[in-house]
C-alpha positions in Angstrom: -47.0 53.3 -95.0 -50.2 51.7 -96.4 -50.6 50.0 -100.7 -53.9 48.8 -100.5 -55.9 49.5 -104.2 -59.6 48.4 -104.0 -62.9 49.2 -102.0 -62.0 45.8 -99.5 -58.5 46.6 -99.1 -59.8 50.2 -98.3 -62.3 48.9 -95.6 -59.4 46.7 -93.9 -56.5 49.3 -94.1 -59.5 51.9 -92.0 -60.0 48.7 -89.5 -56.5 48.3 -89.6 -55.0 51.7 -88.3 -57.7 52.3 -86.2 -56.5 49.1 -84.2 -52.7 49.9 -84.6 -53.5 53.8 -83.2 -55.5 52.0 -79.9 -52.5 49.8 -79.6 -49.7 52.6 -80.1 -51.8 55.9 -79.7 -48.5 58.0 -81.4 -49.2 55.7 -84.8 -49.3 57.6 -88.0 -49.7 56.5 -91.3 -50.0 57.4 -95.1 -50.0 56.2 -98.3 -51.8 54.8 -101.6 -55.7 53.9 -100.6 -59.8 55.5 -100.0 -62.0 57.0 -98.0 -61.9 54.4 -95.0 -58.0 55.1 -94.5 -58.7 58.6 -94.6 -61.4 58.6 -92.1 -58.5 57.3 -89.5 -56.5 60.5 -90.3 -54.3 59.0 -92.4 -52.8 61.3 -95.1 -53.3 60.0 -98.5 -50.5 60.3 -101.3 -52.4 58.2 -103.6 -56.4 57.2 -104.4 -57.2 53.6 -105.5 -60.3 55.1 -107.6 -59.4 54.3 -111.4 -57.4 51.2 -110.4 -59.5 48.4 -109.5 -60.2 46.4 -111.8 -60.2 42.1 -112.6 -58.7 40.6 -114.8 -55.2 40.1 -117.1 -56.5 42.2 -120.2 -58.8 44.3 -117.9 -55.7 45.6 -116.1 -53.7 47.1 -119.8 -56.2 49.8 -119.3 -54.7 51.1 -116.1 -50.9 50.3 -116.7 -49.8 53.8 -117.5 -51.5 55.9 -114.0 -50.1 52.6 -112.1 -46.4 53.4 -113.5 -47.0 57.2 -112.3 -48.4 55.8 -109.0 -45.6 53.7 -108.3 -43.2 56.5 -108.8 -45.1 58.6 -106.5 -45.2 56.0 -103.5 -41.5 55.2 -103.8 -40.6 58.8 -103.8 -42.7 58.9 -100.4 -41.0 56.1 -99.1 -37.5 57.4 -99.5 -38.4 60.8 -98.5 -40.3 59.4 -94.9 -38.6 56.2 -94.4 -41.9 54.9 -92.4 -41.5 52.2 -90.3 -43.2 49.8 -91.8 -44.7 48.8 -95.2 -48.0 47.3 -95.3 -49.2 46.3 -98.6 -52.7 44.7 -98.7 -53.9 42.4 -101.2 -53.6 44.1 -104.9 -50.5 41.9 -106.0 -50.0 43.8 -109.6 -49.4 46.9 -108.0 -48.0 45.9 -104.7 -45.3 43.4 -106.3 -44.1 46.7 -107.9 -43.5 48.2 -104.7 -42.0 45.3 -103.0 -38.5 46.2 -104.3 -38.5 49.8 -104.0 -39.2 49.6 -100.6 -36.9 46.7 -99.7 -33.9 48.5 -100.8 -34.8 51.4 -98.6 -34.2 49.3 -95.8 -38.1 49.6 -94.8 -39.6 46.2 -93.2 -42.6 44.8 -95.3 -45.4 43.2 -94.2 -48.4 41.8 -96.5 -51.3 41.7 -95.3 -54.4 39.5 -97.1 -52.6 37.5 -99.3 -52.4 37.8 -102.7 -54.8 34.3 -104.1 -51.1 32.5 -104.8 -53.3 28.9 -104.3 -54.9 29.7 -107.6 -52.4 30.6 -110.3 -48.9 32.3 -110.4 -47.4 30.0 -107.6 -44.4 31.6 -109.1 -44.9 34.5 -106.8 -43.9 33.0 -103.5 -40.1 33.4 -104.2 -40.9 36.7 -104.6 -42.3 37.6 -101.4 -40.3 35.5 -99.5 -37.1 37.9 -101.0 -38.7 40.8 -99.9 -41.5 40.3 -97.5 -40.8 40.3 -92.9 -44.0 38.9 -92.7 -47.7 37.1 -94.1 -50.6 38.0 -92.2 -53.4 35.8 -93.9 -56.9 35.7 -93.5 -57.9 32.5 -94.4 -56.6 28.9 -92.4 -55.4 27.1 -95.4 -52.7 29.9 -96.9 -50.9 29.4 -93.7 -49.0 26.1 -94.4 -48.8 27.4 -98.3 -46.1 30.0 -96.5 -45.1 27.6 -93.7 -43.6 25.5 -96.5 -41.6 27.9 -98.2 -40.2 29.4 -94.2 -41.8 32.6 -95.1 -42.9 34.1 -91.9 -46.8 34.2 -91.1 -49.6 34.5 -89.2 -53.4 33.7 -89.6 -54.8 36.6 -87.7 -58.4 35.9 -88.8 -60.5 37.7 -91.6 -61.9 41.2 -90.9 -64.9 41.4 -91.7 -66.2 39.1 -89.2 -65.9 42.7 -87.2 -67.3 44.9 -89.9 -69.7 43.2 -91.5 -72.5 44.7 -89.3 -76.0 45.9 -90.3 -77.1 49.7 -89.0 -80.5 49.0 -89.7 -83.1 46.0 -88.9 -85.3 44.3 -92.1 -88.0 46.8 -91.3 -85.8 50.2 -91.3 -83.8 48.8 -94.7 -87.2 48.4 -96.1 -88.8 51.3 -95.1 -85.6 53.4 -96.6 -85.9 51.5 -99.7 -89.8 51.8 -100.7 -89.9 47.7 -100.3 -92.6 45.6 -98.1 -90.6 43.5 -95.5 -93.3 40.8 -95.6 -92.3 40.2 -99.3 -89.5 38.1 -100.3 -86.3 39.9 -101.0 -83.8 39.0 -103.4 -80.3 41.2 -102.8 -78.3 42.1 -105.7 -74.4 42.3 -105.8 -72.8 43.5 -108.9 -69.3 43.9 -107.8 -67.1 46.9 -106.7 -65.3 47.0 -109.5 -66.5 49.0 -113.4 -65.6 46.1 -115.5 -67.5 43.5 -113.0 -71.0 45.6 -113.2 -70.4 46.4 -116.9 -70.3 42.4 -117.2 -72.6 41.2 -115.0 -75.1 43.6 -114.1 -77.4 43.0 -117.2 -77.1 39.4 -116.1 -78.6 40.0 -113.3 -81.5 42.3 -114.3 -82.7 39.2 -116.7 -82.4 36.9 -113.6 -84.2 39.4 -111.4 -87.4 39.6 -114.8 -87.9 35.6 -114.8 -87.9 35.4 -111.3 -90.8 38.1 -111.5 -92.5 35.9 -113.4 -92.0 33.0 -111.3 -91.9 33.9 -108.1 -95.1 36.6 -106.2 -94.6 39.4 -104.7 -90.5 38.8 -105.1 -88.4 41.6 -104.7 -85.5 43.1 -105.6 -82.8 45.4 -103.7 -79.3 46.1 -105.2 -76.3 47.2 -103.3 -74.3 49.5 -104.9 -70.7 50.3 -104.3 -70.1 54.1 -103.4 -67.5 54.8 -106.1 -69.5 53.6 -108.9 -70.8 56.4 -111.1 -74.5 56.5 -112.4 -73.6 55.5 -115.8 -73.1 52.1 -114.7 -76.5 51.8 -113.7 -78.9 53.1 -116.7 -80.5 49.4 -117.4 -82.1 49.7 -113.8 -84.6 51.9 -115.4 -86.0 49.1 -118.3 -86.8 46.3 -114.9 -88.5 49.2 -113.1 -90.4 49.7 -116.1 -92.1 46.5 -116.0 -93.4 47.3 -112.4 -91.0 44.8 -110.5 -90.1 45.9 -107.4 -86.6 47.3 -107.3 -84.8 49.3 -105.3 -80.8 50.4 -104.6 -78.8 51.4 -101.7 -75.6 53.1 -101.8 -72.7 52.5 -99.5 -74.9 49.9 -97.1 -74.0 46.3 -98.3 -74.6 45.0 -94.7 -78.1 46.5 -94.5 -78.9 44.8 -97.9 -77.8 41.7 -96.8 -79.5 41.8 -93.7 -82.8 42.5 -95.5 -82.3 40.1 -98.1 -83.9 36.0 -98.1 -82.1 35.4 -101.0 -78.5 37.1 -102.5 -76.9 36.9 -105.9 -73.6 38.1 -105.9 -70.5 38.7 -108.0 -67.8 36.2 -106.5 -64.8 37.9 -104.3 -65.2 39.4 -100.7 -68.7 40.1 -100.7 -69.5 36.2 -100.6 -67.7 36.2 -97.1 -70.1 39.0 -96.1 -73.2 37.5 -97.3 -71.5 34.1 -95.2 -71.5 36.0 -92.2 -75.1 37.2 -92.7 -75.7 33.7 -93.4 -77.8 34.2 -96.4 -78.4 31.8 -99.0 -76.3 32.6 -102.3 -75.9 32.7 -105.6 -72.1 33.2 -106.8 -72.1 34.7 -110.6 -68.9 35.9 -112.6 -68.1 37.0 -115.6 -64.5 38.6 -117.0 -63.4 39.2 -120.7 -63.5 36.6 -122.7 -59.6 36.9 -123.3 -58.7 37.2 -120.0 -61.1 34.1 -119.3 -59.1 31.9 -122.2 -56.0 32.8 -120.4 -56.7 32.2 -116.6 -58.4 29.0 -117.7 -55.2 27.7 -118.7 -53.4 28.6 -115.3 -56.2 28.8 -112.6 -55.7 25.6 -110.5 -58.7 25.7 -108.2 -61.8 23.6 -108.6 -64.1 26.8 -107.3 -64.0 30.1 -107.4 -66.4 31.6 -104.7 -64.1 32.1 -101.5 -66.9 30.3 -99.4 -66.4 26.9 -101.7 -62.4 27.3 -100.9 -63.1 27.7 -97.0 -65.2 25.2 -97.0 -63.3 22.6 -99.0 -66.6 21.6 -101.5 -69.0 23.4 -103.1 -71.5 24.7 -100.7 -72.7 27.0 -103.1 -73.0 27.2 -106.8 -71.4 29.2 -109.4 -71.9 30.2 -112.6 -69.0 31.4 -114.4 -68.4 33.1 -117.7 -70.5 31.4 -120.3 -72.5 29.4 -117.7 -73.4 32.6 -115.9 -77.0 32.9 -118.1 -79.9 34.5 -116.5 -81.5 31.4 -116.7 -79.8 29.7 -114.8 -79.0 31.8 -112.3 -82.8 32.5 -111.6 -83.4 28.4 -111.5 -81.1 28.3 -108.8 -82.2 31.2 -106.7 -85.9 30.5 -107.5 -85.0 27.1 -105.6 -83.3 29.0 -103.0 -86.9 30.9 -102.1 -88.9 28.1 -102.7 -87.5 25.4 -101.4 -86.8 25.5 -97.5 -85.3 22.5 -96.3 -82.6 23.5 -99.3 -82.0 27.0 -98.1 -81.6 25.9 -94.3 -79.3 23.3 -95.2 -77.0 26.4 -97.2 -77.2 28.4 -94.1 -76.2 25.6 -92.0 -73.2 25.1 -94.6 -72.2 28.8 -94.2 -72.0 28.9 -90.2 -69.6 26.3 -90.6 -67.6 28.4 -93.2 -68.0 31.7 -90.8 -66.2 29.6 -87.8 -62.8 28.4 -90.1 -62.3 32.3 -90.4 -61.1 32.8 -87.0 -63.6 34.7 -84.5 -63.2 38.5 -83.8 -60.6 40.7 -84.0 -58.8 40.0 -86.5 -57.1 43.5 -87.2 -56.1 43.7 -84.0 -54.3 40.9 -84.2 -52.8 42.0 -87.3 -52.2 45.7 -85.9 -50.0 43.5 -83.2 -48.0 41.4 -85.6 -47.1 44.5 -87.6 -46.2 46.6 -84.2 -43.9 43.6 -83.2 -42.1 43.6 -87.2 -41.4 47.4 -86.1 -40.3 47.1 -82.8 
């Protein structure tokens, strides 16, 4: 049985089974997830769409359908009694089902840990009552568990296998109406509503002054499959102006692959523009409640998950009221401009790419979890 309750968590749960039914060909599974999980022909009892979102006020929105949801899964669970539980990532909802399954008897496993090395340390008791195993993703949570004896592994991140473009600079260019001899800047709003409702504007204003800066610049925005059009009415005011704009649906890599230049909402999708080893701007922006509140409890220096691998700022952020269009164009205007800078970034991102241990990482994780079965 699978928790995972986001478009990432999606993508690894699909990578995920696919590798536990080469390693155990009799494998079934079910559970709470998308489209990727279903594509492994995995029965779905619940679908993550209408639950993802970021952030401590964002998440009252969703409080009622995650109740029902819970409900639903721990009936499952009693009624199966799988093997195993694999929750991944998605702590406010998974916590939840840590118990219920528990007291079935049912061995947990959590797979891409919840970001316990920035706020709500509080949580490791918690998983260490209920959890067989970690299976982490990035080098240094492994000792954060290690020093609690909470069983884990570091099986490697996933995407380093998935992050793969289906199409060269040319193709992407040619499906997107956009010259590949032009500069390129990518656009990454998030997966999530509440990040593109926050930050998409932002980058729109970014994407005008760099117009104006920068000839013959270009723009190409990857858009997350579940989002709905609504989200994306202001595109129509920049292509007004005659900048060059385009979107693609559902083909982050291929974006990324085209791109010279990426601005992107922080989470997973800095990792993927790290393996594509573009240069990057990280931008975020969350209510300002739920920004007054994390403020007080967040104990990181950085919030990009390419800073945290690679111990220092190796890229800049602008978060909250420092994410302005202004300065986010100064920095990617540099970024095009300025070479030797831009090398040195990409140079500073291979490094990150080989601290997140090498290929095949889910089946490394598909192993660990056979082995908490057997």
């Amino acid at each position: 049985m699978i928790s995972c309750g986001e478009p990432s968590g999606d993508l690894y749960a699909g990578a995920l089974v696919r590798a536990l039914q080469q390693q155990a060909p009799a494998t079934t599974a079910f559970g709470f997830g998308g489209s990727h999980l279903v594509d492994t022909g995995a029965e779905l009892i619940g679908d993550y769409h209408g639950f993802s979102v970021t952030g401590l006020t964002e998440a009252l929105s969703v409080v009622r359908r995650s109740w029902k949801m819970l409900g639903t899964l721990g009936d499952a669970a009693r009624d199966r009694r799988p093997d195993v539980f694999v929750a991944i990532d998605f702590p406010d909802f998974n916590f939840r089902m840590l118990p219920v399954v528990h007291r079935l008897r049912i061995p947990i496993v959590y797979y891409i840990s919840p970001q316990l090395w920035a706020w709500r340390a509080g949580r490791l008791k918690t998983l260490k009552k209920y959890v067989s195993k970690m299976l982490v993703i990035f080098p240094f949570e492994k000792p954060i568990y290690e020093r609690v004896g909470l069983p884990v592994e570091f099986v490697g991140h996933p995407l380093i296998d998935l992050a793969i473009a289906a199409r060269s600079r040319e193709e992407t260019c040619r499906a997107a109406g956009l010259d590949p001899a032009r500069p390129i800047v990518a656009l990454l709003p998030g997966s999530r509503p509440n990040e593109v409702r926050l930050l998409l504007s932002v980058l729109l204003e970014a994407a005008m002054r760099l117009a104006r800066d920068v000839p013959g610049v270009q723009f190409l925005i990857a858009r997350a499959p579940a989002l709905e059009d609504v989200f994306f009415g202001p595109l129509e005011q920049l292509r007004a102006t005659g900048v060059p704009l385009a979107m693609m649906c559902g083909a982050t890599d291929d974006v990324l692959a085209a791109s010279d230049v990426v601005i992107t909402a922080s989470g997973t999708a800095t990792v993927q523009t790290a393996l594509h080893q573009r240069p990057m701007v990280i931008v975020y922006r969350v209510s300002p409640m739920t920004y007054a509140i994390g403020k007080r409890v967040v104990r990181v220096a950085n919030y990009g998950m390419v800073n945290l691998v690679a111990g220092r700022e190796v890229v800049r952020e602008f978060i909250q009221d420092g994410c302005t269009s202004e300065a986010v164009a100064d920095e990617a205007r540099t970024l095009l401009v300025d070479p030797a800078r831009a090398t040195r970034m990409r140079l500073d991102l291979a490094e990150v790419v080989q601290k997140l241990g090498g290929s095949g990482a889910s089946d490394r994780a598909a192993a660990a979890i056979l082995g908490v079965c057997r």
